[in-house]
N, C-alpha and C positions, 0 to 999 in steps of 0.2 A: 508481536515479536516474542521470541522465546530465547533462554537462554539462563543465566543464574537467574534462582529464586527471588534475588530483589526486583530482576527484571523480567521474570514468570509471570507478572500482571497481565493481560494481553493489553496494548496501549490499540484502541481502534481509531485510524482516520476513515472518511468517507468525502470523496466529492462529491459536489454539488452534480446534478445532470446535464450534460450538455448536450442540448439539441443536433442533427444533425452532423455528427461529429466523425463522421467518414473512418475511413479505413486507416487515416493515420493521427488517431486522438491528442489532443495538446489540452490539460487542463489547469497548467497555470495558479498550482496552489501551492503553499507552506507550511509545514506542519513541524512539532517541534516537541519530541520526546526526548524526555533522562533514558540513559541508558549506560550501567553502572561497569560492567564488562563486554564491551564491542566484539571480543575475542571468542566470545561466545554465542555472543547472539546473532538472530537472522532475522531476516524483513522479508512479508508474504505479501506480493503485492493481488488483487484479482479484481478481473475485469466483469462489467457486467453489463448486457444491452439491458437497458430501463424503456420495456415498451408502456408506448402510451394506455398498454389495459392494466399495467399496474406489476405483471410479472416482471421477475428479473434473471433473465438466462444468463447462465454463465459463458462467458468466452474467450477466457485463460484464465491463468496464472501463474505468476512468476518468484522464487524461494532464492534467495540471496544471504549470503552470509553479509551482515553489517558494517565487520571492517573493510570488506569490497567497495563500500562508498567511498567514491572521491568526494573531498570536501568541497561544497557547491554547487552537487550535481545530487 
């Protein structure tokens, strides 16, 4: 996330890998950052195929401003 300097830290999550996970991914986790001015900040989400030889290609990414989030979604 980026945004004011208290919230300048970059806060990193990563999911677990899910196997077989098809063209329309569901992975089912929670994560739970402070984040001091929403007004400012934004959330980089990016995807990545985790093959089994250990490479990890990219296959988007997605840039959101954070007060975009509906609460619970």
């Amino acid at each position: 996330m980026i945004g004011t300097k208290e919230d300048w830290a970059e806060t990193k999550f990563e999911t677990k890998t899910i196997q077989k996970n098809g063209f329309n991914p569901i992975w089912n986790e929670t994560f739970q950052a402070r984040v001091n001015c929403p007004e400012l900040a934004f959330i980089y989400f990016r995807v990545r195929d985790h093959a089994q030889s250990g490479s990890d290609m990219p296959l988007g990414y997605y840039v959101a401003p954070f007060a975009a989030i509906a609460t619970g979604n």
